[in-house]
DRENLUMTOR-892729 format. One record per residue (C-alpha): residue in one letter; x, y, z. Coordinates in steps of 0.2 Angstrom, whole numbers, padded with zeros to 4 digits, always signed. Layout:
! residues N
AXYZ ...
//
This chain:
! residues 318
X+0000+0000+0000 X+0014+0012-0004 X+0024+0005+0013 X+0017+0022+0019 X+0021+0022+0036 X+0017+0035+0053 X+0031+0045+0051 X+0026+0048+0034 X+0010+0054+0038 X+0013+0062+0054 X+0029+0071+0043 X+0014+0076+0031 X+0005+0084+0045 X+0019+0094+0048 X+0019+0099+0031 X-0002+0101+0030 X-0003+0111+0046 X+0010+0126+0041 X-0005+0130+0028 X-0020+0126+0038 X-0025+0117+0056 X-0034+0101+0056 X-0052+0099+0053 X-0066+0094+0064 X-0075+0078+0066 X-0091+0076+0075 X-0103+0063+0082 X-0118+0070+0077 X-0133+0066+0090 X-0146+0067+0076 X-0137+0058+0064 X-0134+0043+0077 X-0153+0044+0082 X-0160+0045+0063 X-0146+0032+0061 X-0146+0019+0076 X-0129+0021+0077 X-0114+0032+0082 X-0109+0043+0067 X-0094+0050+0069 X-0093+0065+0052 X-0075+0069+0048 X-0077+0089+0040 X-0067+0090+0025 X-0078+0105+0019 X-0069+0118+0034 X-0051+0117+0024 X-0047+0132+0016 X-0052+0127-0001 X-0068+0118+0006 X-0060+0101+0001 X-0048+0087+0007 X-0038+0090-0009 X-0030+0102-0003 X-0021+0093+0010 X-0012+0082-0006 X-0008+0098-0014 X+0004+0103-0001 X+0014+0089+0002 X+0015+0087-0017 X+0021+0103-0019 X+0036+0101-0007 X+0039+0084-0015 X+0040+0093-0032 X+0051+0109-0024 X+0063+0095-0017 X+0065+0084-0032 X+0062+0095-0049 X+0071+0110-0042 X+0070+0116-0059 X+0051+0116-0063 X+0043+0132-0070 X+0025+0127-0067 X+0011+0111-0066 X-0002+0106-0078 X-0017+0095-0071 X-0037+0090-0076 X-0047+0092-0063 X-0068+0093-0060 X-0061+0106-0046 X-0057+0100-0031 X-0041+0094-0035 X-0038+0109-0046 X-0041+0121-0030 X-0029+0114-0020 X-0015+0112-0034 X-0017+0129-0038 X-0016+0136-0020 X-0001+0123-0016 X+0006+0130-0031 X+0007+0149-0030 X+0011+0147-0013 X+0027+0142-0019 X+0029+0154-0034 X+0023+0141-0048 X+0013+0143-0062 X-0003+0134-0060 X-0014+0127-0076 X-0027+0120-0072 X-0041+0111-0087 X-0058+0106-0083 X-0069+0096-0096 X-0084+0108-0106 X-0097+0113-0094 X-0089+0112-0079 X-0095+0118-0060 X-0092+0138-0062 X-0090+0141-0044 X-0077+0130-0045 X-0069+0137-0059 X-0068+0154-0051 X-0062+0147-0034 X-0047+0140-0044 X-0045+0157-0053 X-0046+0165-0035 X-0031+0152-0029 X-0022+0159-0045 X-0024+0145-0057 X-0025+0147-0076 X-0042+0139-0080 X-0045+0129-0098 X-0060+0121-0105 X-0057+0105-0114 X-0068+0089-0118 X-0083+0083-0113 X-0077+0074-0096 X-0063+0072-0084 X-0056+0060-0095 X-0056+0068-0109 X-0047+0084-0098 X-0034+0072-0092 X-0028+0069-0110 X-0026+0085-0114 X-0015+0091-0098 X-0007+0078-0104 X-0005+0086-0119 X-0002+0103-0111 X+0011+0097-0100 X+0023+0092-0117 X+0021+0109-0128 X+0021+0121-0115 X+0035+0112-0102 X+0025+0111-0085 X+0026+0095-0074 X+0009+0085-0075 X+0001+0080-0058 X-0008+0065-0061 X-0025+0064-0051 X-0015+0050-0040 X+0000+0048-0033 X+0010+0042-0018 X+0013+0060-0011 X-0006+0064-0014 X-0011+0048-0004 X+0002+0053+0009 X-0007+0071+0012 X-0023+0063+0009 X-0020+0053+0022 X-0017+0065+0037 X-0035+0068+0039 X-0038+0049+0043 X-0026+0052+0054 X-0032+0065+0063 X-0048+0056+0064 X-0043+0041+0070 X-0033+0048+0083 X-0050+0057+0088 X-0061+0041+0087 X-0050+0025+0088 X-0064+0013+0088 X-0072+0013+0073 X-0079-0001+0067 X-0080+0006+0049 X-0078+0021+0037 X-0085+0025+0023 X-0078+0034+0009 X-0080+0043-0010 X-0070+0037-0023 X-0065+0047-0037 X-0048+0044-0043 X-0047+0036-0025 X-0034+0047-0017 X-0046+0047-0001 X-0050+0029+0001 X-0031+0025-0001 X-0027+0038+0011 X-0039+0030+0023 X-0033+0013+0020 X-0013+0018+0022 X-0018+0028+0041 X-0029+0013+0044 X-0014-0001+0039 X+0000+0012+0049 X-0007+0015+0065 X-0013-0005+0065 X-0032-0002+0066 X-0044-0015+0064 X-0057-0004+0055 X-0068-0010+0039 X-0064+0003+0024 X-0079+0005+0013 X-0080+0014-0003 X-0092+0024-0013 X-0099+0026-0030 X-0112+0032-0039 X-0124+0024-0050 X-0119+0032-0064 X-0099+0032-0061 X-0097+0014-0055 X-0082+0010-0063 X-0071+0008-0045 X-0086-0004-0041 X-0085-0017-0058 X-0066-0017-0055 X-0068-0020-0038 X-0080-0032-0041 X-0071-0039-0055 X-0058-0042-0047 X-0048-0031-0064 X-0050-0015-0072 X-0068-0010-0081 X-0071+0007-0087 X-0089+0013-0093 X-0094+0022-0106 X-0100+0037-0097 X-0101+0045-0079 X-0115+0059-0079 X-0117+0059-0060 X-0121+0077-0052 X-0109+0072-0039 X-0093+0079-0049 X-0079+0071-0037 X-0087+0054-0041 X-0087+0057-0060 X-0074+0046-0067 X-0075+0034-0080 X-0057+0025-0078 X-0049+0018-0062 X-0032+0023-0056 X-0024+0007-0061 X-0012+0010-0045 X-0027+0016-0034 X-0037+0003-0039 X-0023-0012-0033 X-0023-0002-0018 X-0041-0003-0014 X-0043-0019-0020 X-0033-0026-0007 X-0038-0013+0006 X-0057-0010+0005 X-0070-0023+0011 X-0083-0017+0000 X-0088-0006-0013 X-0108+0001-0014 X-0114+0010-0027 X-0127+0026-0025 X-0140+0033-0035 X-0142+0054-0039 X-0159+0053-0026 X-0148+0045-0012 X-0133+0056-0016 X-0147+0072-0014 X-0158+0065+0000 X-0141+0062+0010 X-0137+0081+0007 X-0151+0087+0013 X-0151+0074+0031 X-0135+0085+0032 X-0140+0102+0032 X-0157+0095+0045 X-0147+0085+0055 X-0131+0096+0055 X-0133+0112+0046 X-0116+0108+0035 X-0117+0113+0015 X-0113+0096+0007 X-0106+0096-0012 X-0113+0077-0021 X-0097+0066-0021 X-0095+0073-0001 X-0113+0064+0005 X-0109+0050-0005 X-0104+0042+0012 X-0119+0044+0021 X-0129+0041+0008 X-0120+0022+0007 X-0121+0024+0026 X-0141+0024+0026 X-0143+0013+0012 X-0133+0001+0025 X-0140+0007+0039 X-0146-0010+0046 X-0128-0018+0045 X-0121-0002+0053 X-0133-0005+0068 X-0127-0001+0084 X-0109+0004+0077 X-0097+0016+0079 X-0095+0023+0059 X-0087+0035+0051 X-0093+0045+0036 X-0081+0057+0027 X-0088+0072+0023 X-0074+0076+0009 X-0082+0093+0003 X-0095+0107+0001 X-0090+0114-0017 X-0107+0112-0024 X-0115+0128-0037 X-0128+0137-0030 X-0143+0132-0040 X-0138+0113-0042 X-0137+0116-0021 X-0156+0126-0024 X-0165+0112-0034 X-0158+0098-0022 X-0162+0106-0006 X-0181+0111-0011 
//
C-alpha cells in the first residue's frame, strides 16, 4: 500500500498544518438517532479550499520543490477540487498553475481556482477527456503533470484519517467517496499504519461505478459514461495503482443513486446544518442505504467537501 508508514503521515501533517489546522470531526446526535448508530462525520468542507484535496496539494508541492528544483510550473485536469488545491499549493510556492476542466464544468469551482491563482482551460466533454489534454499541455508548454493520483497525494490525503482516528480509535467502519481514489487509499494507508482493525468501505455512484465493476471484477472496467451530479465521483477509468490499492484494502464497494446522493445532502443540512457538495454525502448516503448492517456501530462518514453551485445546491435542497 505504498509502505506508507506513521512518520510519513505524521511528517505530512507537519507539512499540511504550516497551511491550515486540522479539521473537525463530530458525532452528530441526530445523525446517530435517525441512524441507530454512532456517526462519527470527519469535516473535509472547513479546509481552506472547502476540500480534502488540498491537503495532497501541499505535500506534493514540497515533494515537487525538493525533487524537480528546476520546474517552471504544473499542468493538471481536474472537475475542481483537485484543481483548488494544486493551484493554491502552487502559488504558494511561486509556480505557475494550469489547471483544465472538461466543457461545462462547475463555475463556482472554476472561479475558486482562478481566485487560488490558477490558469483555468475548458477542454472535452469529461474528466477524462481533460486528463488527456493536460497531458498534452504538460509536453508543448513544459510544465510538470500532476496526475490525479500519486503516492505524495495519498500521503497528504491521508493526514485527515489520521487525525480522525486519533479522535475516534474505535471505529468499526468508514465510509468513503471514490474518485480517482486518493481518499480511500489515504484512509486505508492511516488505517494499515497505526494498526487499526477498522472496515474501509467505498463509494460510488450509480452512474460512475467503474471503481465498483473493477472491484467487483476483481480487474479494471471502465464505462462508457459517468454523468453523476456528484462531480468528485465522475470518473470513467480507475487509477490502475489506486485501484490495486483498494482492491486489497477495501472490504466493499456500494454504489449510489443521484436521489440518495441528494436525499443524504439534505439529512446533512437537517441534522447538522453543513453545506454538502454530491461526491461529499456519497458516504452517508452508502451509510443509510446500510444502515441496518451499521446497527449499533461506531462509523465514520467522510464528509470530503461542500464545493457544490448554487442552483444545483437550490434544486436539491427544495
Amino acid at each position: 500500500m505504498h509502505n506508507v508508514t506513521r512518520d510519513d503521515i505524521e511528517d505530512a501533517a507537519r507539512q499540511v498544518y504550516q497551511v491550515m489546522p486540522a479539521t473537525a470531526q463530530y458525532a452528530w446526535p441526530l445523525l446517530a438517532e435517525r441512524l441507530g448508530c454512532t456517526v462519527w462525520v470527519k469535516h473535509e468542507n472547513h479546509t481552506p479550499t472547502g476540500a480534502f484535496k488540498v491537503r495532497g496539494g501541499i505535500t506534493f508541492m514540497h515533494w515537487l520543490k525538493h525533487t524537480h528544483p528546476a520546474t517552471v510550473g504544473i499542468v493538471t485536469a481536474t472537475r475542481g477540487n483537485h484543481g483548488q488545491s494544486l493551484a493554491l499549493a502552487a502559488r504558494a510556492q511561486g509556480l505557475r498553475a494550469l489547471i483544465v476542466v472538461p466543457v461545462g464544468n462547475s463555475v463556482e469551482k472554476n472561479n475558486a481556482m482562478r481566485g487560488f491563482g490558477g490558469e483555468v482551460v475548458e477542454f472535452g466533454q469529461d474528466f477524462d477527456e481533460a486528463r488527456e489534454e493536460a497531458a498534452r499541455l504538460a509536453e508543448t508548454q513544459g510544465l510538470y503533470l500532476v496526475p490525479p493520483y500519486h503516492r505524495e497525494l495519498v500521503k497528504g490525503v491521508a493526514t485527515y484519517a489520521l487525525e480522525l482516528f486519533n479522535a475516534a480509535p474505535n471505529l468499526d467502519s468508514v465510509y468513503v467517496p471514490i474518485g480517482c481514489g486518493s481518499g480511500i487509499c489515504g484512509v486505508i494507508a492511516a488505517r494499515d499504519a497505526l494498526g487499526l482493525k477498522t472496515q474501509v468501505i467505498g463509494v460510488v455512484s450509480t452512474e460512475a461505478e467503474a471503481a465498483k465493476l473493477s472491484f467487483d471484477a476483481g480487474e479494471l472496467r471502465e464505462t462508457a459514461s459517468a454523468n453523476t451530479f456528484a462531480d468528485g465521483l465522475a470518473v470513467r477509468k480507475p487509477v490502475p495503482e489506486a485501484f490495486a490499492c483498494y482492491a486489497a484494502g477495501a472490504v466493499r464497494i456500494v454504489s449510489v443513486s443521484e436521489e440518495e446522493i441528494a436525499e443524504a445532502m439534505r439529512v446533512y443540512y437537517t441534522d447538522t446544518h453543513n453545506l454538502v457538495e454530491g461526491a461529499g454525502a456519497a458516504a452517508l448516503a452508502a451509510l443509510m442505504q446500510e444502515r441496518e448492517a451499521m446497527e449499533g456501530k461506531r462509523v465514520g462518514i467522510i464528509l470530503s467537501g461542500g464545493n457544490i453551485d448554487r442552483p444545483v445546491y437550490a434544486r436539491v435542497i427544495t
